[in-house]
Kinemage of the C-alpha trace (Angstrom):
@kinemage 1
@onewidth
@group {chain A} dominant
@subgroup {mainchain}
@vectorlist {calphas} color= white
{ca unk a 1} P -38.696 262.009 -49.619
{ca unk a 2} L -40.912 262.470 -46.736
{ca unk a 3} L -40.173 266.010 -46.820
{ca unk a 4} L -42.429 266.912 -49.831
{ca unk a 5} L -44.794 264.054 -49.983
{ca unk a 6} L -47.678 266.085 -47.701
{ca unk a 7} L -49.298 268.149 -49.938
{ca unk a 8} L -51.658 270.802 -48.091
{ca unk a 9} L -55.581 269.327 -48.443
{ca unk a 10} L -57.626 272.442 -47.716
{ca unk a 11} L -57.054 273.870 -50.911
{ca unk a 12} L -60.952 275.149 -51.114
{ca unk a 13} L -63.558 274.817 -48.981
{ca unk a 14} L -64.643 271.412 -46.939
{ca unk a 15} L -66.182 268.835 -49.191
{ca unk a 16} L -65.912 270.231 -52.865
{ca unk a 17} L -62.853 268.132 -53.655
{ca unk a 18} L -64.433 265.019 -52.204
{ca unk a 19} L -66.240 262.640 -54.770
{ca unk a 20} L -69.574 260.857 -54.031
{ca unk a 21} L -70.884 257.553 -54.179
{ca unk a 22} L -72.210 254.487 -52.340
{ca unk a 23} L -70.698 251.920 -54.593
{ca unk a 24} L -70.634 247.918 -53.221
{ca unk a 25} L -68.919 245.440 -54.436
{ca unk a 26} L -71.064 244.224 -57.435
{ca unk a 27} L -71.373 247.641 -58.520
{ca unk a 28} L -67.154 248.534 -58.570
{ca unk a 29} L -66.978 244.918 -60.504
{ca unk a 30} L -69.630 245.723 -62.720
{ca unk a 31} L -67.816 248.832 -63.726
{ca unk a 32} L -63.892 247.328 -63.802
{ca unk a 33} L -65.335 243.497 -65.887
{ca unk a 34} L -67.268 246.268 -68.204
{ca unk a 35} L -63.691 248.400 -68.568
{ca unk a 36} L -62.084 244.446 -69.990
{ca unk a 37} L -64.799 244.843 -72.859
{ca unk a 38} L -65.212 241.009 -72.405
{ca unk a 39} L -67.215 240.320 -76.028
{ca unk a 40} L -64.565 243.191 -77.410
{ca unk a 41} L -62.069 240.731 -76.108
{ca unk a 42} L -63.653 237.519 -77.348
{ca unk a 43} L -64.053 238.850 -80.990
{ca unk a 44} L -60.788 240.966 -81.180
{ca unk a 45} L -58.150 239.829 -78.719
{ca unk a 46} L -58.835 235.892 -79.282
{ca unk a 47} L -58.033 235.117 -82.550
{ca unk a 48} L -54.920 236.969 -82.200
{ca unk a 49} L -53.952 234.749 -79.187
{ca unk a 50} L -54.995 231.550 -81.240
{ca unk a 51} L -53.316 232.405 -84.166
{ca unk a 52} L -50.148 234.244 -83.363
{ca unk a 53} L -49.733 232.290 -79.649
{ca unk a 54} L -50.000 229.106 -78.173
{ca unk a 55} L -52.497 228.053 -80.710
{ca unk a 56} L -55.350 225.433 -78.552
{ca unk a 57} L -53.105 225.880 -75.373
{ca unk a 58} L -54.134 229.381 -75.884
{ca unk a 59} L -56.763 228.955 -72.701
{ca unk a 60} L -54.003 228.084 -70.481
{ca unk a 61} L -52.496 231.589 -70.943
{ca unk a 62} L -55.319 232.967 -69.181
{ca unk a 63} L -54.895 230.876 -65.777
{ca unk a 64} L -51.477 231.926 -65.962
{ca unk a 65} L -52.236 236.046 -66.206
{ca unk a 66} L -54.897 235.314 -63.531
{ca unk a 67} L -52.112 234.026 -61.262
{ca unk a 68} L -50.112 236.645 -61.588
{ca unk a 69} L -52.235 239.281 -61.495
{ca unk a 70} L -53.587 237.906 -57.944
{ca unk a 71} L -50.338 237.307 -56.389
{ca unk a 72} L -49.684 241.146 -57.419
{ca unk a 73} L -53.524 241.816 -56.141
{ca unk a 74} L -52.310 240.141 -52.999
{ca unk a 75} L -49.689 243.261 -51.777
{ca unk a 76} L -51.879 246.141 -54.214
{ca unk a 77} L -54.992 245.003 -51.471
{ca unk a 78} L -52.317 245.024 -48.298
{ca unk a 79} L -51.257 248.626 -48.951
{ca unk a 80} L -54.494 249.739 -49.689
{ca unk a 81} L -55.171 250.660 -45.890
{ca unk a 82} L -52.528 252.984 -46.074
{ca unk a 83} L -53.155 254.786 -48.879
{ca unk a 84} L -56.444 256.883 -48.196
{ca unk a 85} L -56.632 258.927 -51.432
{ca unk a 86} L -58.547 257.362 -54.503
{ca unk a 87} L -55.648 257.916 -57.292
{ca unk a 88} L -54.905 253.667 -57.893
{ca unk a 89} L -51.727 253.309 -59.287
{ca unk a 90} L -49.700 256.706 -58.601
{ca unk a 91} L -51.382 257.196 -54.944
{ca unk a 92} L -49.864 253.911 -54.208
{ca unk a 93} L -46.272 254.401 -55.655
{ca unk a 94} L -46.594 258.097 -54.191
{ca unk a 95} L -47.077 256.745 -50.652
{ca unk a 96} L -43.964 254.314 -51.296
{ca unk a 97} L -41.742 255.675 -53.599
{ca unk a 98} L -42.123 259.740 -53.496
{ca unk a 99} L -43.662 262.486 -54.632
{ca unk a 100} L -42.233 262.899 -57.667
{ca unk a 101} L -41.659 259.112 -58.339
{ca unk a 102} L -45.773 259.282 -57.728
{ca unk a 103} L -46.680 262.010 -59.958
{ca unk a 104} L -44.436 260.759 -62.808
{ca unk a 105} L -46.098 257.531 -62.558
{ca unk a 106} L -49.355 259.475 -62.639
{ca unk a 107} L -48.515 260.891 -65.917
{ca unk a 108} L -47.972 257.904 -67.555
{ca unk a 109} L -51.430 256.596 -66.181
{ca unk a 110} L -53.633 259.257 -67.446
{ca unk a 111} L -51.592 259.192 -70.870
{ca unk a 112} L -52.045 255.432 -70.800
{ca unk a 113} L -55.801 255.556 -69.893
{ca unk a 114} L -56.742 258.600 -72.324
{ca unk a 115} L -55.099 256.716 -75.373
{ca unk a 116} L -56.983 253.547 -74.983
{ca unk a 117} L -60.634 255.490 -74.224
{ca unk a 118} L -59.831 257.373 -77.386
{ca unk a 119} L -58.264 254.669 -79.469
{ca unk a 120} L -61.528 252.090 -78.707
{ca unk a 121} L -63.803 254.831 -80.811
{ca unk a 122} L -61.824 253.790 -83.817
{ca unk a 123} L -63.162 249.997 -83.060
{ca unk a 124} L -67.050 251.373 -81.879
{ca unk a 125} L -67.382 253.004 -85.082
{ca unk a 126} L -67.120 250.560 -87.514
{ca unk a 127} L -69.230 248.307 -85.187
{ca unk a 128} L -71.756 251.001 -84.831
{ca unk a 129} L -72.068 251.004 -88.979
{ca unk a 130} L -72.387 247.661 -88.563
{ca unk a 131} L -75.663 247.504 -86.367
{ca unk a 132} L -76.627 250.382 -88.448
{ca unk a 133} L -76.314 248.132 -91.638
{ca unk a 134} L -77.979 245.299 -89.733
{ca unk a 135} L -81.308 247.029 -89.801
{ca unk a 136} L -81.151 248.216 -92.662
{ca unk a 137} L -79.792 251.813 -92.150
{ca unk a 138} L -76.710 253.686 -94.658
{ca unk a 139} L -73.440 253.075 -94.344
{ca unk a 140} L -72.318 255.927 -92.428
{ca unk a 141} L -68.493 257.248 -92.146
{ca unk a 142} L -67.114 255.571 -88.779
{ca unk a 143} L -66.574 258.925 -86.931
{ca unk a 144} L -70.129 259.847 -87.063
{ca unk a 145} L -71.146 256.965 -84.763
{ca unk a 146} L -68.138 258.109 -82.392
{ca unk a 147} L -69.163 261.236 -82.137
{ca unk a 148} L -72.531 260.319 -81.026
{ca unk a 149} L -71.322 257.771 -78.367
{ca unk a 150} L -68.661 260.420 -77.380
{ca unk a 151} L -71.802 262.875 -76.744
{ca unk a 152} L -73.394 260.022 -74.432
{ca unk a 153} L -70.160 259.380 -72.465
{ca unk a 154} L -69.728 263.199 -71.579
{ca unk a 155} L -72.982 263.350 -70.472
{ca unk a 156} L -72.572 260.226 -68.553
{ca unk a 157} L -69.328 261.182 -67.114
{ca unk a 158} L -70.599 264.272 -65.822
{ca unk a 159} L -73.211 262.751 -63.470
{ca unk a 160} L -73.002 260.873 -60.726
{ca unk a 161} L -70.770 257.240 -60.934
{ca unk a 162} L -74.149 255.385 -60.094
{ca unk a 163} L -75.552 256.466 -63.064
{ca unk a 164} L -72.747 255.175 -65.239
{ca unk a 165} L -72.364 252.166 -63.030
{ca unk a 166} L -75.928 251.350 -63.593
{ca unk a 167} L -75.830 251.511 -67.456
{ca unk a 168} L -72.619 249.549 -67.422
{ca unk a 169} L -74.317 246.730 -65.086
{ca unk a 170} L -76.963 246.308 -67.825
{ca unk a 171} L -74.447 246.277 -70.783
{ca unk a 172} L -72.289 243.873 -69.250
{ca unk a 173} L -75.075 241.529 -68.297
{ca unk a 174} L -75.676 241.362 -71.747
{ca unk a 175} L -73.072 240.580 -73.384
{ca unk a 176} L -71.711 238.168 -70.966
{ca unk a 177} L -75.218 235.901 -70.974
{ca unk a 178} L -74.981 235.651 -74.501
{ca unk a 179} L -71.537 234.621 -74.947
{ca unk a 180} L -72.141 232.383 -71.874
{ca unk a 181} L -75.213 231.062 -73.729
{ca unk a 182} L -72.687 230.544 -76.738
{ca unk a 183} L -70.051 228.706 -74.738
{ca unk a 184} L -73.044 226.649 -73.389
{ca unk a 185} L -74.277 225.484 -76.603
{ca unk a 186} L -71.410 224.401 -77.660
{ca unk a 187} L -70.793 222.116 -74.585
{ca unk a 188} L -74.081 220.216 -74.846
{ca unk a 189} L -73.328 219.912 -78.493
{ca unk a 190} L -69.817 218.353 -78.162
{ca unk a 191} L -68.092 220.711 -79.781
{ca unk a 192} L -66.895 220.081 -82.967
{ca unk a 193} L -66.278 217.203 -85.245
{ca unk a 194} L -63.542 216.274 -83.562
{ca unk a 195} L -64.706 216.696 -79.960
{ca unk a 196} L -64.080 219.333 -76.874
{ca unk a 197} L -60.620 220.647 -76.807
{ca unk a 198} L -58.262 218.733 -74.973
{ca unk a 199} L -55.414 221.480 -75.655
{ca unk a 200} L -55.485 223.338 -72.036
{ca unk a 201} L -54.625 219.893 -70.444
{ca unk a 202} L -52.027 219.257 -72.619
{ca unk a 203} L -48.906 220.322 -71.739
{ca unk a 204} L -47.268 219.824 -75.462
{ca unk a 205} L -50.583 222.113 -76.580
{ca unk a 206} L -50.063 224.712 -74.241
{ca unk a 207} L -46.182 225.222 -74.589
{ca unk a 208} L -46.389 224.993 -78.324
{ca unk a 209} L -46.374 227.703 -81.304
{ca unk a 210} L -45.324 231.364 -79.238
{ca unk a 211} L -46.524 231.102 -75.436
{ca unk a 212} L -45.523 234.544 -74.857
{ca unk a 213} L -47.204 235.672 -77.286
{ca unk a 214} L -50.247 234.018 -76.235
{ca unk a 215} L -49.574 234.987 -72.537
{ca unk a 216} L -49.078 238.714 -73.858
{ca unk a 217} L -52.693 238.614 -76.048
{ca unk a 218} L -53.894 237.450 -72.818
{ca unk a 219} L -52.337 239.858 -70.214
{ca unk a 220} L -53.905 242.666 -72.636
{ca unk a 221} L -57.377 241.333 -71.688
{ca unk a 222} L -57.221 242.447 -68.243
{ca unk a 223} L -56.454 245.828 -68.808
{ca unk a 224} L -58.198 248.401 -66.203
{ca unk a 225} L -58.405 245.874 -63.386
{ca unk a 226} L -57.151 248.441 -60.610
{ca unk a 227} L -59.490 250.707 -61.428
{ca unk a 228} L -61.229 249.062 -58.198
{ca unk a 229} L -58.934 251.761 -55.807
{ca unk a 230} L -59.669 254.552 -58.193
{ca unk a 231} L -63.422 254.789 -56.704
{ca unk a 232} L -62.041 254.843 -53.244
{ca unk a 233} L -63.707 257.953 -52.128
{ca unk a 234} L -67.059 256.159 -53.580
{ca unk a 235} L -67.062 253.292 -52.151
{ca unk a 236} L -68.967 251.674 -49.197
{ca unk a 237} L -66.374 250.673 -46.762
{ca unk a 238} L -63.519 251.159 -49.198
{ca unk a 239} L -60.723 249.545 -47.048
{ca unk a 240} L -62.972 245.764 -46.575
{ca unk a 241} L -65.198 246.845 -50.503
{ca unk a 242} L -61.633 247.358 -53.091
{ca unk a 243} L -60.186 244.361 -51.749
{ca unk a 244} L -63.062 241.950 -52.332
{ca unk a 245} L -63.686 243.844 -56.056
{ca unk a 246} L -60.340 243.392 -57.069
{ca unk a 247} L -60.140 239.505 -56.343
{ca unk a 248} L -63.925 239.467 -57.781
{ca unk a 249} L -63.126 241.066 -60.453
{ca unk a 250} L -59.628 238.964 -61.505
{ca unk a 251} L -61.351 235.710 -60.768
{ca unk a 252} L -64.286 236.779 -62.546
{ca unk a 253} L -62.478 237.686 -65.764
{ca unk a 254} L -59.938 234.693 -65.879
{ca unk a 255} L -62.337 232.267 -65.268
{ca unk a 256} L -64.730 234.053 -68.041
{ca unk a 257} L -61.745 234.356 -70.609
{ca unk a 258} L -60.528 230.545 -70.142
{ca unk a 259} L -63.677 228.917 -70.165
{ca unk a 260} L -64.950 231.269 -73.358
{ca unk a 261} L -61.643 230.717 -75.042
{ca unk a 262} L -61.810 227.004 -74.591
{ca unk a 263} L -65.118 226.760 -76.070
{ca unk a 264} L -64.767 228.636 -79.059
{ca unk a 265} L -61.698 226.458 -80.081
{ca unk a 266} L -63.844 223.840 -78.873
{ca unk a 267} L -66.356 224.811 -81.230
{ca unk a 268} L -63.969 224.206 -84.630
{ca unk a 269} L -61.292 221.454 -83.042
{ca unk a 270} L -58.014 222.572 -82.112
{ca unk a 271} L -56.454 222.060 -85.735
{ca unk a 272} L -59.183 224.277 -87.223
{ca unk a 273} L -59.440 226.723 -85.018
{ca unk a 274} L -55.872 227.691 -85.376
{ca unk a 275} L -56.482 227.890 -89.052
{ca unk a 276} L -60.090 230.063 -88.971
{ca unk a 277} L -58.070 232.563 -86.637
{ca unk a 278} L -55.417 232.628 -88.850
{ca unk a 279} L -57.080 233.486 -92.080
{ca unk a 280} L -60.419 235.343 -90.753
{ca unk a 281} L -59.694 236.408 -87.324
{ca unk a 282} L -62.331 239.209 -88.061
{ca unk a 283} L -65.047 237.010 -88.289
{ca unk a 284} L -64.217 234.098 -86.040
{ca unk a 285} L -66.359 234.700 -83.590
{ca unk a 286} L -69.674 235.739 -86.016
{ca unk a 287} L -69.014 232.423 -88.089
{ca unk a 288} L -69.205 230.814 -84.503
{ca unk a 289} L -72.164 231.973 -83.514
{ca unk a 290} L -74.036 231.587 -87.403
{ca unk a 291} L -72.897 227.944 -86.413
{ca unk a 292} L -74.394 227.401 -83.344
{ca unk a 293} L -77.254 229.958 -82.355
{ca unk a 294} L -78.107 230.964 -86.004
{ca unk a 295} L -78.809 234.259 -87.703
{ca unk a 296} L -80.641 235.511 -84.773
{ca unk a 297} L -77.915 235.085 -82.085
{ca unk a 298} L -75.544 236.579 -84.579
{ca unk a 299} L -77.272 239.485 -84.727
{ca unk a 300} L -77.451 239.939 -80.971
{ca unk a 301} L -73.858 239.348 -80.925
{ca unk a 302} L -73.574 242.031 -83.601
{ca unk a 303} L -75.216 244.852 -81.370
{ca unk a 304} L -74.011 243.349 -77.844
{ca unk a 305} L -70.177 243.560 -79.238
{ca unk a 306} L -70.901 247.632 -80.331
{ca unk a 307} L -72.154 248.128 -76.823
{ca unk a 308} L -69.405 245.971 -75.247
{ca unk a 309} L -67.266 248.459 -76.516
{ca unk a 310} L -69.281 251.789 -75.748
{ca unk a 311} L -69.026 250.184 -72.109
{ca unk a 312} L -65.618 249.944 -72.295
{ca unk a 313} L -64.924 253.384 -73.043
{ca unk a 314} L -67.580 254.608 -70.589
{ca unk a 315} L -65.530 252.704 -67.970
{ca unk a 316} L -62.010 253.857 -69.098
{ca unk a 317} L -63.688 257.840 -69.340
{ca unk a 318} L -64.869 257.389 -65.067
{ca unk a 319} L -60.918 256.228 -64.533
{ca unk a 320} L -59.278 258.775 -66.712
{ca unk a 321} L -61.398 261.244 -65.307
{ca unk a 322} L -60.715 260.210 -61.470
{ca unk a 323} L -56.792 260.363 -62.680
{ca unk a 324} L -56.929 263.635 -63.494
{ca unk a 325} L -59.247 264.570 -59.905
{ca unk a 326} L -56.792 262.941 -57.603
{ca unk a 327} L -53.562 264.453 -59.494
{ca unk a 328} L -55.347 267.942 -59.365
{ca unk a 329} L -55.596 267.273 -55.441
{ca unk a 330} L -51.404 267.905 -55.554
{ca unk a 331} L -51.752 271.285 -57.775
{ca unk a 332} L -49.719 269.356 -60.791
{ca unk a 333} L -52.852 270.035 -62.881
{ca unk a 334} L -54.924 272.449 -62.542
{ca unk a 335} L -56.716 272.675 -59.113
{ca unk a 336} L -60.002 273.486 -60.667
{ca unk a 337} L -60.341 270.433 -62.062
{ca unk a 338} L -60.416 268.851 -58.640
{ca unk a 339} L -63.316 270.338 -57.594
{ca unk a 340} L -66.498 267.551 -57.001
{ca unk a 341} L -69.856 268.588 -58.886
{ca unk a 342} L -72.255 270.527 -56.121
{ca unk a 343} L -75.541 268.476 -56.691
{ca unk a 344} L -73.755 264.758 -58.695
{ca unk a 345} L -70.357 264.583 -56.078
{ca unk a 346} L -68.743 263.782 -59.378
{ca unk a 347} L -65.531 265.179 -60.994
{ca unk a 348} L -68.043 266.782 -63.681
{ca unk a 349} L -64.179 269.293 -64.627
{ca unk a 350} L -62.376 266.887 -65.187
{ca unk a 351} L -64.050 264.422 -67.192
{ca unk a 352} L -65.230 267.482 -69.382
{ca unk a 353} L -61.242 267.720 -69.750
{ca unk a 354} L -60.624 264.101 -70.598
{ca unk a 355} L -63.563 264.725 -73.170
{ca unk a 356} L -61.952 267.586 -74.716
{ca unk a 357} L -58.481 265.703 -75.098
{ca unk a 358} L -60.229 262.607 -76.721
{ca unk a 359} L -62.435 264.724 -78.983
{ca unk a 360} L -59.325 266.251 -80.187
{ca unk a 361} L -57.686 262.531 -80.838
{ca unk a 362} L -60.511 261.536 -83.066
{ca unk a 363} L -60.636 264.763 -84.612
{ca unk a 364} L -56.878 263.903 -85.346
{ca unk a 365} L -57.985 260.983 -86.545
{ca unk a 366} L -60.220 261.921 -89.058
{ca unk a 367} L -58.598 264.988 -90.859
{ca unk a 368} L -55.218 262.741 -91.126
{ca unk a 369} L -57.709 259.928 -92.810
{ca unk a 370} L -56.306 257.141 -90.397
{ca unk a 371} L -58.131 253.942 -90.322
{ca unk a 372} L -59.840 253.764 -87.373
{ca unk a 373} L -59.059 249.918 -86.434
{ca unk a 374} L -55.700 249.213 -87.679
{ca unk a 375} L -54.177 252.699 -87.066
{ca unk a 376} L -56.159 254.807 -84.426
{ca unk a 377} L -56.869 251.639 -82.273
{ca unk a 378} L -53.699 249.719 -82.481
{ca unk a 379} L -51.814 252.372 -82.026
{ca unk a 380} L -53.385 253.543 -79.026
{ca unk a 381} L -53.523 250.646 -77.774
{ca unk a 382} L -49.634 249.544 -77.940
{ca unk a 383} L -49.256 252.654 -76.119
{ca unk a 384} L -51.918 251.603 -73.479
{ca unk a 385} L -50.378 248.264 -73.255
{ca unk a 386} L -46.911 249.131 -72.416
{ca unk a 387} L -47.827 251.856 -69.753
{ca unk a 388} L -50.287 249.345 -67.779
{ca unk a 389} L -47.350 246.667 -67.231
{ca unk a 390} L -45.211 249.455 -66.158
{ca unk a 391} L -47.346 250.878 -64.026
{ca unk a 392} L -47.944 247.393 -62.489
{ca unk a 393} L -44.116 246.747 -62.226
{ca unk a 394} L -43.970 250.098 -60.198
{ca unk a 395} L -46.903 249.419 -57.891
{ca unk a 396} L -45.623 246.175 -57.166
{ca unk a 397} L -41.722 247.600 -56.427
{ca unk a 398} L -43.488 250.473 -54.433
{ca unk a 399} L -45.781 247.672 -51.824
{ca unk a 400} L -41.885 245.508 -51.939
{ca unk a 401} L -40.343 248.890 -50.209
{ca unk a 402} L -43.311 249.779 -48.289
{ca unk a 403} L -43.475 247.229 -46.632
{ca unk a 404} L -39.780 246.091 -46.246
{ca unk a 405} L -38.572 247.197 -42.557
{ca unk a 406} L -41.984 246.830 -41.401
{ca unk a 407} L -44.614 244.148 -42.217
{ca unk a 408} L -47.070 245.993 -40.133
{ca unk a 409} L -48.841 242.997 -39.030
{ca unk a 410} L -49.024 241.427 -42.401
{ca unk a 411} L -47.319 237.445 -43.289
{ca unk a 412} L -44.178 237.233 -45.317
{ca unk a 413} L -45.903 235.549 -47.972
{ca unk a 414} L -49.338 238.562 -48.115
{ca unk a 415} L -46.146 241.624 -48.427
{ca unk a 416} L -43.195 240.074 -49.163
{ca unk a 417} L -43.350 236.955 -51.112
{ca unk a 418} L -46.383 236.962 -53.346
{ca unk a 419} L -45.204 240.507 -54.536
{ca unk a 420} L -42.254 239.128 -55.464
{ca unk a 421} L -43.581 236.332 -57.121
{ca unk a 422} L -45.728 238.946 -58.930
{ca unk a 423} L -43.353 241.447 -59.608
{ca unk a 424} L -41.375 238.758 -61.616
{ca unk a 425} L -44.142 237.490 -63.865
{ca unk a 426} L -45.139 241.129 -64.490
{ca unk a 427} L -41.077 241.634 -65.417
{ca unk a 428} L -41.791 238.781 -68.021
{ca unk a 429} L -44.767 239.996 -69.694
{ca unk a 430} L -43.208 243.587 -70.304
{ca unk a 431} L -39.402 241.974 -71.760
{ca unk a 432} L -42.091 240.049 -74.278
{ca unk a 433} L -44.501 243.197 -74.998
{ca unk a 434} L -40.959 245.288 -75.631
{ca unk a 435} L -39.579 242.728 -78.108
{ca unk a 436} L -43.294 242.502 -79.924
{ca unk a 437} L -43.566 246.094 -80.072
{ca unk a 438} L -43.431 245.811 -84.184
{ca unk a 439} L -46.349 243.819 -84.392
{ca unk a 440} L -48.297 245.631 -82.113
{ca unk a 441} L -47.440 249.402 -83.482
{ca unk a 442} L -47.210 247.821 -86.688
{ca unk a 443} L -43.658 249.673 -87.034
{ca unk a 444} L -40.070 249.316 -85.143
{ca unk a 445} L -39.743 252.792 -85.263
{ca unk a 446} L -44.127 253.630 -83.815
{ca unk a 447} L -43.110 250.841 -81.332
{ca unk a 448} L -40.663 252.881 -79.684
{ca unk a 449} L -41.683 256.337 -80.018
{ca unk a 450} L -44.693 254.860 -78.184
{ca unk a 451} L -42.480 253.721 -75.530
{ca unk a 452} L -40.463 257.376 -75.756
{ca unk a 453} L -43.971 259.169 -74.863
{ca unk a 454} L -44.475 257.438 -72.079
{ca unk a 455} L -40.677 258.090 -70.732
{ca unk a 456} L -41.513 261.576 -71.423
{ca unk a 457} L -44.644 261.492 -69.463
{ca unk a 458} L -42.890 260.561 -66.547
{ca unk a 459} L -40.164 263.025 -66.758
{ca unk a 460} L -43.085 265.466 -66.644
{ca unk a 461} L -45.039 264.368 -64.452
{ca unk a 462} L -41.873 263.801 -62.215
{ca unk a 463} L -40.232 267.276 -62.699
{ca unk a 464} L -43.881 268.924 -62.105
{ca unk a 465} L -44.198 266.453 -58.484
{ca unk a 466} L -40.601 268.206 -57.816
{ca unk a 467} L -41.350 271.729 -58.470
{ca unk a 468} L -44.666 271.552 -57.001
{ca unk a 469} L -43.413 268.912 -53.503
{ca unk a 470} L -40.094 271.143 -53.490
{ca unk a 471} L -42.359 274.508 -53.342
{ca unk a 472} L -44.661 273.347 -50.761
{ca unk a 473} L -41.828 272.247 -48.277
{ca unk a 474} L -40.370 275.606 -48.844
{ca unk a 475} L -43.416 277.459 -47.930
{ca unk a 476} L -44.014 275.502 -44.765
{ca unk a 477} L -40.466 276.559 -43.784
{ca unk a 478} L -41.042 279.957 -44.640
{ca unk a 479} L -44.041 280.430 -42.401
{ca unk a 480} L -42.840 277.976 -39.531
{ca unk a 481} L -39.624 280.769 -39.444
{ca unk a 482} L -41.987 283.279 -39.923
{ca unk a 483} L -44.251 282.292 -37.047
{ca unk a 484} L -44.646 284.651 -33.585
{ca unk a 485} L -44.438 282.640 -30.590
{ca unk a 486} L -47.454 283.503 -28.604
């Protein structure tokens, strides 16, 4: 494998295909907490969890997914040294696995991360109507409000990361004070009738109703996490700055989620709150908030959860776009795409590219009259879902063999055993997406042509990482025979 894993570097001149960026900490967790969509979460993903999961237990799931996801952020962080190019997932596996192994995983990344920037339009629309509507505006058709934050994010993407980092730090502050307001209001006022939930302490809560299912509504709530690595080449410090941003971040977002999700259920009782998620999941968290902070704090949720979700898609846009950079680096796309803006140090090519594909997704959408929530998004979504877990599973295989003969310094438990421990509760969350894949596709037969796309997307990217890794060990051959000794 080590054969065709160097791919030649000076493919144009010094510094064009080098991105940008002076990015700390704060700023790489503002952007990867913004790519969760936390208030997207806490009105969408949460009553799904509470109704179709665990139930009042359904807190608990979220401690579990932040355990996991840690002990697999404990070997992604060791390996990060050793991988010096900013392409997350597949620069990882790449380095491990292959060059072919790498670029097939690659695929299935950028298909993965393309389908769920495109799929959240069909959620910002309606919400867009919906502040429109607020102040008093007509009720325009969805795609009309996702084509004018799809204008915004290309022109965003195009610039330099700080810019986009910048509007996502403001966003995100947002939205998380006022559902952290929320959550506190609800505290001092004891909850409900029947008092704080006691369900995430009790064990009969937690393993009641579906855990999986809970644990899988919850897993889907961290989605875009590792998009800490994918601003390597922007980063201050990258191998001491991705590290810290990635346990930041995971910490950051559990704790948020649990504490959040507790409340809310907090906020009806743990009998009721099953039931309100159950019959008017759509509303759960508006009828919370008309409850406790009144019309006026509805209405700010109202706006904040529209802009929760334009920062989402920002976010996802920057990682999709950095995808397609670092694969171009490898000639399995195009190399001009790989090419860093002169005057932003931003891959300005390629995230026109990812624009183009999405634009042609919602334009998709639209002419085949697909509703934007329960068709465009879910399906994209299930597609999403399935690809991140794998891609986790292969990152996690990839540190195992990396590391294996030599623990270059490291403990058992930082590259041996914590990966492990990792790599098995990632193998459990994708056995219960796989046998949910109905519900989430909302057909057998979607649920696994979903899955079929992203097999093919490997193959692809795979037999491309061949052709391309088998070509460029044959020409350095060629000209080492065809070299004069001086």
């Amino acid at each position: 494998m080590s054969e065709i894993t160097a791919v030649p570097d000076d493919l144009t001149a010094p510094g064009e295909r080098k991105l940008r960026g002076n990015l700390g900490v704060a700023a790489i967790v503002f952007m990867v907490v913004a790519a969760a969509a936390p208030l997207g979460v806490v009105g969408g993903v949460f009553p799904l969890g509470i109704a179709n999961g665990n139930g009042a237990g359904f807190p608990a799931t979220f401690i579990v997914s932040t355990v996991i996801l840690l002990l697999f952020a404990v070997g992604f962080t060791a390996l990060t040294p050793f991988v010096e190019e900013a392409g997350a997932f597949f620069s990882y596996v790449r380095h491990s696995l292959g060059f072919s192994v790498g670029i097939g995983f690659g695929f299935v990344a950028l298909v993965s991360y393309v389908a769920l920037e495109a799929g959240v339009y069909g959620l910002l629309g309606p919400a867009g109507v919906g502040v429109v509507t607020l102040f008093g505006g007509p009720a325009l058709p969805w795609w009309v409000i996702a084509a004018i934050a799809f204008a915004v994010t290309t022109f965003l993407g195009y610039r330099n990361i700080e810019l986009s980092s910048r509007v996502l730090g403001i966003l995100l502050t947002a939205e998380i004070a006022v559902i952290l307001i929320l959550d506190l209001v609800i505290v001092v006022r004891g909850g409900g009738e029947h008092g704080l939930s006691t369900g995430v302490v009790t064990p009969a809560t937690v393993f009641s109703g579906s855990l999986g299912i809970g644990l899988l509504f919850a897993m889907l709530s961290y989605i875009g996490f590792e998009a800490t690595a994918i601003f390597r080449d922007e980063a201050k410090d990258p191998e001491r700055t991705i590290p810290r941003a990635t346990y930041a971040a995971l910490i950051l977002i559990g704790a948020f989620y649990a504490v959040t999700s507790w409340a809310l259920i907090s906020a009806w009782g743990d009998d009721r709150a099953v039931a309100k998620a159950t019959e008017s999941g759509g509303t759960f968290l508006s009828d919370i908030a008309q409850n406790y902070i009144r019309t006026a704090g509805n209405d700010i949720i109202t706006v904040l959860y529209f802009t929760s979700l334009f920062a989402c898609i920002l976010a996802f846009h920057n990682v999709a776009s950095r995808y397609v950079f670092a694969l171009s680096q490898h000639r399995v796309v195009p190399e001009s795409l790989g090419v860093a803006h002169a005057a932003h140090g931003s891959p300005h090519k390629a995230s026109l590219w990812i624009s183009g594909v999405v634009a042609i997704s919602i334009a998709a959408a639209v002419l085949f009259r697909l509703d934007p929530v329960a068709q465009f998004y879910t399906w994209f979504a299930a597609a999403t879902t399935v690809g991140f877990v794998v891609l986790l599973i292969a990152t996690s295989v990839a540190v195992l063999v990396f590391f294996a003969r030599d623990r270059r310094g490291y403990s058992q438990w930082r590259v041996r055993i914590a990966p492990a421990l990792g790599l098995v509760g990632l193998g459990f969350t994708l056995v219960l997406i796989l046998t949910n894949l109905e519900g989430l596709a909302t057909s057998n037969a979607l649920g696994w042509g979903i899955v079929g796309l992203l097999v093919v997307s490997f193959i692809v990217g795979a037999v491309i990482g061949y052709r391309v890794g088998d070509a460029s060990s044959r020409h350095r051959v060629g000209d080492a025979r065809g070299a004069r000794p001086s």
